[in-house]
Backbone as CSV, one residue per row, in Angstrom:
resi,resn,N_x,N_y,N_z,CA_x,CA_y,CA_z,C_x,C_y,C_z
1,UNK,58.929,114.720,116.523,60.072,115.158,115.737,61.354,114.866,116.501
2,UNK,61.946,114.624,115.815,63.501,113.509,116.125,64.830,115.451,116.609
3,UNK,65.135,115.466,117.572,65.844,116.929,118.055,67.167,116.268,118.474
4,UNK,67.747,117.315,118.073,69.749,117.187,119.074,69.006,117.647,120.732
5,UNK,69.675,116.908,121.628,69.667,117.657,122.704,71.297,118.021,123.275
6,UNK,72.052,117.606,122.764,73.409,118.039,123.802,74.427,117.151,122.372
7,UNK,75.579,118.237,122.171,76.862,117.759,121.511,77.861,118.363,122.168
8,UNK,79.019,117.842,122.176,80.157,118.138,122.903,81.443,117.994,121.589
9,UNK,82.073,119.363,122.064,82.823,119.649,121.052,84.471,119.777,121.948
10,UNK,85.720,119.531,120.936,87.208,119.640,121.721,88.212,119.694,120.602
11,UNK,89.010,120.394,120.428,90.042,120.131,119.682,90.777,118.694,119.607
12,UNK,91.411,118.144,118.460,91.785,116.986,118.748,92.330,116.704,119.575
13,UNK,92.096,115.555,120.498,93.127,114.250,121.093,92.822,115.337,122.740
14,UNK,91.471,115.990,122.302,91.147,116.732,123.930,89.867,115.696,124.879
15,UNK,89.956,114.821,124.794,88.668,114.031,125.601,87.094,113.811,124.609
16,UNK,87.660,113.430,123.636,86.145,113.201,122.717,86.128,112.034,122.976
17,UNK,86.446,111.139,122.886,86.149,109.636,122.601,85.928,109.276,124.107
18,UNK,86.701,110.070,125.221,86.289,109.627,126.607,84.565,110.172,126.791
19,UNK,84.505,111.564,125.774,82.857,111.864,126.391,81.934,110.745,125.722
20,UNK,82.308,109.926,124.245,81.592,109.465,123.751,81.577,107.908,124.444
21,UNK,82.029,107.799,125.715,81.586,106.871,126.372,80.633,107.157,127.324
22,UNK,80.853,108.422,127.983,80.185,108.551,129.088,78.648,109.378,128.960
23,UNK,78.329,110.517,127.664,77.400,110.836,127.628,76.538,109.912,126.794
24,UNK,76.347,108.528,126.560,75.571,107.797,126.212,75.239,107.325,127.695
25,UNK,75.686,107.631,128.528,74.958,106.818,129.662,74.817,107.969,130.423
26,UNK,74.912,108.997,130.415,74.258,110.258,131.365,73.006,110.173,130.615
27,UNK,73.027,110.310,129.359,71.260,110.463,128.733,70.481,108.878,129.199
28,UNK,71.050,107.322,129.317,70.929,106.599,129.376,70.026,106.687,130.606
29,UNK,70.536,107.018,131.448,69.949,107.014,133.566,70.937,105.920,133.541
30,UNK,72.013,105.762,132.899,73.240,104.751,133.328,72.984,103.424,133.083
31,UNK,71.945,103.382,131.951,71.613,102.019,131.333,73.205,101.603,129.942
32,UNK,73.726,100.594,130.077,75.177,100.477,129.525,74.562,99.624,128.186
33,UNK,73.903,99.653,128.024,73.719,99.149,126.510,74.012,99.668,125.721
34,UNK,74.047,101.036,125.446,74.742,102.025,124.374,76.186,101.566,124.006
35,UNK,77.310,101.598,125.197,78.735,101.342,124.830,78.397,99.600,125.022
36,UNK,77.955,98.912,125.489,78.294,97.376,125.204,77.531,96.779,123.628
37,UNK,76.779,97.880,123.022,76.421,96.880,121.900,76.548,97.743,120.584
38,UNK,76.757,99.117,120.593,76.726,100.055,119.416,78.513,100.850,119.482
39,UNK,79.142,100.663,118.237,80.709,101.110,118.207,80.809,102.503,118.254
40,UNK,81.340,103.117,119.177,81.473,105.175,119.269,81.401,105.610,118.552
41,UNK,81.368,105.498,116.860,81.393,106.362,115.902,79.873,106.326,115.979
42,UNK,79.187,105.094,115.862,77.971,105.106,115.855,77.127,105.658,116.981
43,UNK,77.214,105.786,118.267,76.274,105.531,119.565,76.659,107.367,119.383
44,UNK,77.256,108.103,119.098,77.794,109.606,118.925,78.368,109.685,117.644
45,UNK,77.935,109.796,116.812,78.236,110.001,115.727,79.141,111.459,115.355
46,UNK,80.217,111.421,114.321,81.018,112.716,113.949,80.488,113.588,113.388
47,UNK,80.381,114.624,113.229,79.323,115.609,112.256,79.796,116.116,111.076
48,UNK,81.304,115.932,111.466,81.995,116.344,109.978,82.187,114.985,109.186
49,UNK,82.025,113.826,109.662,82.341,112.710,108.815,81.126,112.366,107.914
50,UNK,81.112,111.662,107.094,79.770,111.041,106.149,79.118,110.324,106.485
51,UNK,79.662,109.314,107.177,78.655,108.153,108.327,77.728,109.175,108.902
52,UNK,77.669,110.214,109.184,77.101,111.157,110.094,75.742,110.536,109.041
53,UNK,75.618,111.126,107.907,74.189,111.281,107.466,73.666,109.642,107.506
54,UNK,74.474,108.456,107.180,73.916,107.209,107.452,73.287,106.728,108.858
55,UNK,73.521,107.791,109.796,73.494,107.001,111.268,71.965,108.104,111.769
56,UNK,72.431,109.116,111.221,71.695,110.397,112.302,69.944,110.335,112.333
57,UNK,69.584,109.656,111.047,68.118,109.154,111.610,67.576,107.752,112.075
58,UNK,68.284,107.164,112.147,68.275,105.575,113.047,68.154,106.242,114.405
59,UNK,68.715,107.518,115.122,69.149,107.603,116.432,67.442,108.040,117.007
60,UNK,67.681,107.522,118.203,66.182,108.044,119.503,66.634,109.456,120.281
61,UNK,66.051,110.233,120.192,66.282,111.199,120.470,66.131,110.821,122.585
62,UNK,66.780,111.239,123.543,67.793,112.678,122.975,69.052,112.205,122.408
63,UNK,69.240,112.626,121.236,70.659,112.486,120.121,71.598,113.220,120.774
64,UNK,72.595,112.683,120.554,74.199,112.952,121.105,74.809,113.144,119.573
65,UNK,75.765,114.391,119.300,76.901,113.990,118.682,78.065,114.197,119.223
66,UNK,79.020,114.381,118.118,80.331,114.926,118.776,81.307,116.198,117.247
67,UNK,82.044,116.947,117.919,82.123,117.393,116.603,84.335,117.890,116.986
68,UNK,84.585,117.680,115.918,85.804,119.003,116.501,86.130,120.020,115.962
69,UNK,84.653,120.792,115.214,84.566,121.248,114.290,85.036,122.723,115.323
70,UNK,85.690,123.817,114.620,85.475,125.492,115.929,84.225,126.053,115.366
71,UNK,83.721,126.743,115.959,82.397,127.282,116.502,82.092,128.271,115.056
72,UNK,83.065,128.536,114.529,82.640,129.427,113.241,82.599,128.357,112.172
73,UNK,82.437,127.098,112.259,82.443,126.332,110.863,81.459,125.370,111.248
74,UNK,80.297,125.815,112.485,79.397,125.013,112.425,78.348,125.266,111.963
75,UNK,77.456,124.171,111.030,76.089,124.129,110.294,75.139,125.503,111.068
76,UNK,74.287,126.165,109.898,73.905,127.491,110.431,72.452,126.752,111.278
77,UNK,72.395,125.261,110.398,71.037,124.617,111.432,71.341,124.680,113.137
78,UNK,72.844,124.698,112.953,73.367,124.278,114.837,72.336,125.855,115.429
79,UNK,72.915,127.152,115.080,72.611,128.455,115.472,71.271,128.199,115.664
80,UNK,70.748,128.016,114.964,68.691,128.223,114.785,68.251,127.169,115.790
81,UNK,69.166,126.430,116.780,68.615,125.316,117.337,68.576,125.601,118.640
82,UNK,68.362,124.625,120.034,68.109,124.749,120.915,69.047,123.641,121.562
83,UNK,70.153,123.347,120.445,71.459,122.178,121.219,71.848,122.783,122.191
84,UNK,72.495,122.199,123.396,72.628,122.056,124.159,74.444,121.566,123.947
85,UNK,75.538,121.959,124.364,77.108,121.913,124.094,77.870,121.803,125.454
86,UNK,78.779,121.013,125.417,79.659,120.270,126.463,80.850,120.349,125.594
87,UNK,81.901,121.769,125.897,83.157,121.901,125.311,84.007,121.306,126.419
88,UNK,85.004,120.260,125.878,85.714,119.647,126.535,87.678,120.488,126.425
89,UNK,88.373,120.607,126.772,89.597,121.598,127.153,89.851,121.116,127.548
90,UNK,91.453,120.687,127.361,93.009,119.813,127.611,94.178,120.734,127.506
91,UNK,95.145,120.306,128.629,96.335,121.023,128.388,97.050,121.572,127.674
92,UNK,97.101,122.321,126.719,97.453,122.305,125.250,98.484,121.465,125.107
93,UNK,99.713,121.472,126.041,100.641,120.070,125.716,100.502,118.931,125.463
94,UNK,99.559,118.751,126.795,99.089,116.588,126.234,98.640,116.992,125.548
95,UNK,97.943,118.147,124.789,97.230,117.500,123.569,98.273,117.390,122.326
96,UNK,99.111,118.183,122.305,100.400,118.010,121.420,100.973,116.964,121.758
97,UNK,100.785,116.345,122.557,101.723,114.938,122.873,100.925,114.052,122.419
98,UNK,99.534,113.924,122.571,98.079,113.340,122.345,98.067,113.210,120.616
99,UNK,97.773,114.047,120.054,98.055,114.330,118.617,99.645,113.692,117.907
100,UNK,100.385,114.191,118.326,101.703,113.390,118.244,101.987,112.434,117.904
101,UNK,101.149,111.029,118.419,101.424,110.101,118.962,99.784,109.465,118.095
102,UNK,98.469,110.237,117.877,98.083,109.681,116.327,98.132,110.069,115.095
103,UNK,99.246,110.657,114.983,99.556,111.105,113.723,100.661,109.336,113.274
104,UNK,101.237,109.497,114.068,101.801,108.455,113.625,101.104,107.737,113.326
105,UNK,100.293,107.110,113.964,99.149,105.915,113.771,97.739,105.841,112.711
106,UNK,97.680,106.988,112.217,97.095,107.375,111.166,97.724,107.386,110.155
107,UNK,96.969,106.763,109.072,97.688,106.334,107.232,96.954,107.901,106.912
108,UNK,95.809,108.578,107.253,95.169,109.362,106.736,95.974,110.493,106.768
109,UNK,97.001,110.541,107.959,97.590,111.832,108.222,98.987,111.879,107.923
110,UNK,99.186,113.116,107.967,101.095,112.834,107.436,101.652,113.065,108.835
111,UNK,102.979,112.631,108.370,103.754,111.762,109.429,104.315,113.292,110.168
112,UNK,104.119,113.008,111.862,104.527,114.124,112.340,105.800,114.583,112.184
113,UNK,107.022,113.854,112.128,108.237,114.237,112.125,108.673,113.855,113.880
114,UNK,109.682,114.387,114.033,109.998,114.706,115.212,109.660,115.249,115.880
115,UNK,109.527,115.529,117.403,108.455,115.878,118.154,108.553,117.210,117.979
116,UNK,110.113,117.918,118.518,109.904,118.860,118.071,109.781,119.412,116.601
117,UNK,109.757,119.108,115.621,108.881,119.416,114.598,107.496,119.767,114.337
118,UNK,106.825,118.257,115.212,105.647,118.658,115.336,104.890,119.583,116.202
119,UNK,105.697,119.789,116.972,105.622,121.180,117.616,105.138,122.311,116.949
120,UNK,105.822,122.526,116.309,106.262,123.954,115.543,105.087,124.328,114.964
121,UNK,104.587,122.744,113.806,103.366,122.425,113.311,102.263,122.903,113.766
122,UNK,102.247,122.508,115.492,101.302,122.293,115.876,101.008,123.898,116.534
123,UNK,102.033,124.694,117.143,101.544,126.296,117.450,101.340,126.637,116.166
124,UNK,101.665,126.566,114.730,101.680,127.462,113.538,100.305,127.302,112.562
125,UNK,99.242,125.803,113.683,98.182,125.307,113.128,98.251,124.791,111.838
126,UNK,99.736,123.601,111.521,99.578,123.336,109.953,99.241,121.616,110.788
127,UNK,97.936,121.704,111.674,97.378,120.331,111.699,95.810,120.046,111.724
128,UNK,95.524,118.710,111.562,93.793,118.693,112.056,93.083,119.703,112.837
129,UNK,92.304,120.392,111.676,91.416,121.838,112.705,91.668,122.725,113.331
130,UNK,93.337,122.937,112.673,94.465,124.311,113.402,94.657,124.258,114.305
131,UNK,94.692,125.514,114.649,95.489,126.242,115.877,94.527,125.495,117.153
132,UNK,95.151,125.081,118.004,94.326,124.923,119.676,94.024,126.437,120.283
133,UNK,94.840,127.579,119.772,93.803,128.573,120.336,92.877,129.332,120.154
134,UNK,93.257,129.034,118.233,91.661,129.657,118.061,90.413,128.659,117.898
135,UNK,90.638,127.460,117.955,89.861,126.155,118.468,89.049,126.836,119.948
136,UNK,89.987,127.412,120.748,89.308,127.179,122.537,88.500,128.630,122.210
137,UNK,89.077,130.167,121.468,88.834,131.240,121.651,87.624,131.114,120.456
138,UNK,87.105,130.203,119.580,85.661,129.805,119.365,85.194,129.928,119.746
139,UNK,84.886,128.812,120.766,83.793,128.501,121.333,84.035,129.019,122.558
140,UNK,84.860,129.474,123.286,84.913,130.520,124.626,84.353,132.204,124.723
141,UNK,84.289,132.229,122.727,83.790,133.769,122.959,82.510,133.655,122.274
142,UNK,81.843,132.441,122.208,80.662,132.496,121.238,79.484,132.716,122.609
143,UNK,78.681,133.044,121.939,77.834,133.397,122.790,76.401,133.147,123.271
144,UNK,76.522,131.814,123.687,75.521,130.736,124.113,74.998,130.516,125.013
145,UNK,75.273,131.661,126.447,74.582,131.414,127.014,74.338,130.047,128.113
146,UNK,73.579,129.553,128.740,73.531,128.822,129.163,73.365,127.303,128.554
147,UNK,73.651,127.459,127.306,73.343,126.458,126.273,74.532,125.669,126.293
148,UNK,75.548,126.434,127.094,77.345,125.985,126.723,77.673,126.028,128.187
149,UNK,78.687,124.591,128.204,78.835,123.858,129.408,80.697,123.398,129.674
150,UNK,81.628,123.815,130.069,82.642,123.997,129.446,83.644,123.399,130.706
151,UNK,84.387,122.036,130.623,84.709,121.166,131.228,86.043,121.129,130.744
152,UNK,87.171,120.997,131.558,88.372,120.152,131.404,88.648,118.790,131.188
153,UNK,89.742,118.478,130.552,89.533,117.176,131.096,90.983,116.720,131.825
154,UNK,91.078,118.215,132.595,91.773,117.538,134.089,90.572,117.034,135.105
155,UNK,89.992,117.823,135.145,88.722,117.915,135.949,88.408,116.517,135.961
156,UNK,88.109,115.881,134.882,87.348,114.618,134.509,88.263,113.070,135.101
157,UNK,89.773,113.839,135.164,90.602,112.577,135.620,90.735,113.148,137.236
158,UNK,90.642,113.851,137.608,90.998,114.573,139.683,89.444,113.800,139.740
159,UNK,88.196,113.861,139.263,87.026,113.524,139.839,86.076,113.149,139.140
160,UNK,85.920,112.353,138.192,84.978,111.757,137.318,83.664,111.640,137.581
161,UNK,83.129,111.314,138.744,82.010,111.703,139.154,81.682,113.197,139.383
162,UNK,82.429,113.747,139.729,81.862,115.133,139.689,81.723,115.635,138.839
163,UNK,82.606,115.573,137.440,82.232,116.180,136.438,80.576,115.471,135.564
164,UNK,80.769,114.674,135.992,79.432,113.543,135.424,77.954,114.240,136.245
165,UNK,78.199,114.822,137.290,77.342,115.508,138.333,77.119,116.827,137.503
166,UNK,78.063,117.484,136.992,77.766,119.013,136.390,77.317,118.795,135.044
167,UNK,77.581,117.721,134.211,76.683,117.407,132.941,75.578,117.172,133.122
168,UNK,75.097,116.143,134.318,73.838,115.942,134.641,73.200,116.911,135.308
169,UNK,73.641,117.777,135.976,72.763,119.274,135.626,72.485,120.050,135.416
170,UNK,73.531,120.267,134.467,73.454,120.606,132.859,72.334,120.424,132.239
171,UNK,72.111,119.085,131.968,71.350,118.440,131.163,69.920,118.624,131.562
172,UNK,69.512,118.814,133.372,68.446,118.725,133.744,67.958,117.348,134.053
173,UNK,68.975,116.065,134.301,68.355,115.430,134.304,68.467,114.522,135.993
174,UNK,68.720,115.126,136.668,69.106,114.926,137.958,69.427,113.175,138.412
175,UNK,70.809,113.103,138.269,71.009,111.353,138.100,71.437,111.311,139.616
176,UNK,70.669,110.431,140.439,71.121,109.662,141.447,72.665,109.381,141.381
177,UNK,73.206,109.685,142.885,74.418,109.770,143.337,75.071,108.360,142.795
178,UNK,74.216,106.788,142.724,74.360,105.620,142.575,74.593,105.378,141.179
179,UNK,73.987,106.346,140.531,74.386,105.561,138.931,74.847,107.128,138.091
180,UNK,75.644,107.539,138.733,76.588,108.616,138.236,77.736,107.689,138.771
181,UNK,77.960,107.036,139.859,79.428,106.384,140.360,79.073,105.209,139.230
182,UNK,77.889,104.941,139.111,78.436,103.255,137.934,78.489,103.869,136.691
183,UNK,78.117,105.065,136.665,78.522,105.640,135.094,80.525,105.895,134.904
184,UNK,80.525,106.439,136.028,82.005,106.897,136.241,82.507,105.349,136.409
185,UNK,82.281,104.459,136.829,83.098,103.072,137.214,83.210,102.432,135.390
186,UNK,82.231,102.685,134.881,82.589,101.858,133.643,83.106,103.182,132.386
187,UNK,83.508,103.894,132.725,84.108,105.068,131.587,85.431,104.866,132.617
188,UNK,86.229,104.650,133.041,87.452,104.413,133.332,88.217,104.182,131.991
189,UNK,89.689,104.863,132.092,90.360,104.306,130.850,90.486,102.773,130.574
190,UNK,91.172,101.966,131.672,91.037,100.636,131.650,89.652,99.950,131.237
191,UNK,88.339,100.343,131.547,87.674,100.039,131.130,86.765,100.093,129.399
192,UNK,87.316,101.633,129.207,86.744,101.374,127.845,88.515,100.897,126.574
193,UNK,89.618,101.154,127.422,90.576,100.188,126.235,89.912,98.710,126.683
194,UNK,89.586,98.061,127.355,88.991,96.875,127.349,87.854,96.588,126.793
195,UNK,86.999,97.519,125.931,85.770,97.446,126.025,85.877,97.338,124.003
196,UNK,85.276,96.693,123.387,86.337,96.458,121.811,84.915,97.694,120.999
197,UNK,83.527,98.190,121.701,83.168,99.012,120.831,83.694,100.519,120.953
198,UNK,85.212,100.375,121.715,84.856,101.409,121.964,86.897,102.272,122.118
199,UNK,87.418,100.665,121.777,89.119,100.964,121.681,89.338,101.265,120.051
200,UNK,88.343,101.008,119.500,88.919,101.530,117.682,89.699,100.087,117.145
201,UNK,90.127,98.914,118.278,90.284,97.549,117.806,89.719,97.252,116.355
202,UNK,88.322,97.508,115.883,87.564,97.328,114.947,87.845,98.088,113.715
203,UNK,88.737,98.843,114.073,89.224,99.717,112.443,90.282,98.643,112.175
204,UNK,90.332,98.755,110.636,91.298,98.400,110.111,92.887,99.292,110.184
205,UNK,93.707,98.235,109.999,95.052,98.863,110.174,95.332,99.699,109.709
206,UNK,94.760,99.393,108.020,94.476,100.489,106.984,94.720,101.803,107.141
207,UNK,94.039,101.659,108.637,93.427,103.223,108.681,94.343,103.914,109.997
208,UNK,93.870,102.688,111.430,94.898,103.217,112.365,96.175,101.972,112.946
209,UNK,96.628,102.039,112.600,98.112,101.101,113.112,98.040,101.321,114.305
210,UNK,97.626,100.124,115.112,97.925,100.393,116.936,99.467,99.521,116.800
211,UNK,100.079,99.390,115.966,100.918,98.440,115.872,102.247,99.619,116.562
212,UNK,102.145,101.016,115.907,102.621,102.107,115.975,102.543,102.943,116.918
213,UNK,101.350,102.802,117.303,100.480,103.638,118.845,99.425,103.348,119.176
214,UNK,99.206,102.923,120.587,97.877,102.093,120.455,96.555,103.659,120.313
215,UNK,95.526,103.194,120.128,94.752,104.343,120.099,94.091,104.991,121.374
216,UNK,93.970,104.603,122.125,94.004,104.610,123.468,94.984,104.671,124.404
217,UNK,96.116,105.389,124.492,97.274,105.679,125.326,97.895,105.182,126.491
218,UNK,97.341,106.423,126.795,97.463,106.564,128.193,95.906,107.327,129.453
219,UNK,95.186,108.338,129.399,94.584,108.103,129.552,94.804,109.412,130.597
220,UNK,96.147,110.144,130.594,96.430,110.898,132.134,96.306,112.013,131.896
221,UNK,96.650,113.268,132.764,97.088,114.314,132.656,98.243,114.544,133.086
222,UNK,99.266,115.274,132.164,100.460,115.871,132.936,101.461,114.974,131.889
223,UNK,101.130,114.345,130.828,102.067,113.180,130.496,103.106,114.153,129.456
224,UNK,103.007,115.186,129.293,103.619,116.205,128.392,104.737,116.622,128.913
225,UNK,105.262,116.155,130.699,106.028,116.429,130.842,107.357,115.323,130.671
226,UNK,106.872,114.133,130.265,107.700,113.146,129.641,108.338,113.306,128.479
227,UNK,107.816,114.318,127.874,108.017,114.393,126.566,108.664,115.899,125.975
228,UNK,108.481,117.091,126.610,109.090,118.412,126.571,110.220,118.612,127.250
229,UNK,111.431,119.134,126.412,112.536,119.493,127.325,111.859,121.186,127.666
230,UNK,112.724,121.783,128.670,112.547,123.192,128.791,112.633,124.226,128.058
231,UNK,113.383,123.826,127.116,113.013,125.099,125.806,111.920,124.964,125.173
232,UNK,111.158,123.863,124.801,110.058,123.518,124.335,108.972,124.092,125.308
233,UNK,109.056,123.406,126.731,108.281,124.328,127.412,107.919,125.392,127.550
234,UNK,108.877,126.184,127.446,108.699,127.505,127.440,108.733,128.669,126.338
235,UNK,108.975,127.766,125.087,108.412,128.542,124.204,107.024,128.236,123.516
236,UNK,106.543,126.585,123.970,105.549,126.379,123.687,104.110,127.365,124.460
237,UNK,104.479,127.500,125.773,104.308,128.469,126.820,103.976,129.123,126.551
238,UNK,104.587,130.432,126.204,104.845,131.474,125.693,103.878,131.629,124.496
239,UNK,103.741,131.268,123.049,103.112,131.712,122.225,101.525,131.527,122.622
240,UNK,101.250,130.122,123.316,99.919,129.867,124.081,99.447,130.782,124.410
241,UNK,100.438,131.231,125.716,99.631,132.411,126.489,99.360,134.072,125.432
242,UNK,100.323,134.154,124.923,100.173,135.338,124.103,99.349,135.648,123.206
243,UNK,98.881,134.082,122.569,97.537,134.175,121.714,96.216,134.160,122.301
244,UNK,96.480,133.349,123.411,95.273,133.709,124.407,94.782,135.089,124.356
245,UNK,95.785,135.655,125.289,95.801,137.285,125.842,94.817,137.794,124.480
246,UNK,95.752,138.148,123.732,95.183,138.756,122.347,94.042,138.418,121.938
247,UNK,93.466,137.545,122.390,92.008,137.155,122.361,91.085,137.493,123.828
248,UNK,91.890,138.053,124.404,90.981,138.361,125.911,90.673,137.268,126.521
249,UNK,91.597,136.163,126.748,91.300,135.226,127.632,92.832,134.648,128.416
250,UNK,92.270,134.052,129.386,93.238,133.462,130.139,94.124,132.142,130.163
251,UNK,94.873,131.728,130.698,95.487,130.099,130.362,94.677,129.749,131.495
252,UNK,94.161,128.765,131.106,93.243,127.766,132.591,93.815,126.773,133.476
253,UNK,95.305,126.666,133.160,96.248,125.725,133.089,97.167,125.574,133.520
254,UNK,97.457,124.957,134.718,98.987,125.432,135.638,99.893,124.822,134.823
């Protein structure tokens, strides 16, 4: 019988498309055929998209998805199961800068406005999958146990191998020191915008205009400070932390 073993979930523009390079080759033992011959929607399929049901029994188990669904709007099959979850967490700014920047580039989405506009948008949750804090205070207060595995993705840019080290034993699958560094050497940003199954090159314009923003950025942390003056900062700041609190949790986030 064909089983999920591990999906990894993030609010938008928080490190999905970077995991959907790299956990095809943690389950792999760092065999790269997954990202050199099958396109990311496919090799990790979306769970909220429709391709989902065209792809999900072609796959060899152990199956990977990806979702950015929050933790109260997932399938009641997820609960009754024995998946295995890798929540990925971003600055809430880059991710407002992150988001920002494909809104534009998306025909599907409406046009952000001005940044600070989209700001406003973006604490008041009038975007893709709401609010970022009740996105994180989901799946931070659900209660999974060792089933849930919960990663930054500062973490992932200060030390890429190490975080590739705590998925893999996570996972149980104890990957040699040697092909966790060639897993981490070919998930580099430079490497997968170079890599065409895996830059979104293959969508039509239709859909994402890199003409506008490429889909693949930048790739950093901290880039939010290019982009926020200090009132923004600090009122963006401010409501973050306060919705946190009110949920009994902390900012993780200098």
């Amino acid at each position: 019988t064909k089983r999920w073993m591990v999906g990894f979930y993030s609010s938008v523009s928080a490190g999905t498309i970077w995991m959907q390079e790299i956990l095809p080759l943690v389950l792999s033992g760092g065999d790269l055929t997954p990202i050199q011959s099958t396109v990311n929607w496919d090799r990790v399929p979306w769970l909220e998209l429709a391709r989902f049901a065209k792809v999900v029994d072609k796959m060899t188990s152990p199956r990977a998805m990806v979702s950015h669904l929050p933790y109260n709007l997932m399938p009641s099959s997820f609960h009754s199961s024995k998946a295995k979850v890798i929540y990925v967490m971003r600055n809430p700014k880059d991710v407002a800068v992150s988001s920002f920047y494909f809104h534009q580039m998306a025909s599907f989405l409406e046009d952000p406005g001005t940044f600070d506009e989209f700001l406003d948008k973006f604490l008041e949750g009038r975007v893709l999958f709401g609010k970022w804090t009740d996105h994180v205070s989901s799946w931070k207060l659900a209660k999974l146990g060792d089933r849930i595995l919960f990663l930054t993705y500062e973490e992932m840019v200060q030390d890429l191998g190490a975080a590739i080290r705590r998925m893999s034993d996570f996972l149980c699958l104890d990957l040699s020191e040697d092909v966790i560094q060639k897993i981490a050497e070919h998930c580099t940003f430079k490497s997968m915008k170079a890599n065409t199954m895996s830059n979104f090159s293959l969508v039509s314009k239709e859909y994402l205009d890199i003409d506008k923003s490429p889909f693949l950025r930048k790739g950093v942390a901290g880039d939010w400070k290019n982009h926020f003056n200090s009132e923004q900062e600090a009122r963006f700041t401010s409501v973050i932390q306060k919705e946190l609190e009110a949920a009994g949790l902390s900012f993780p986030f200098n």
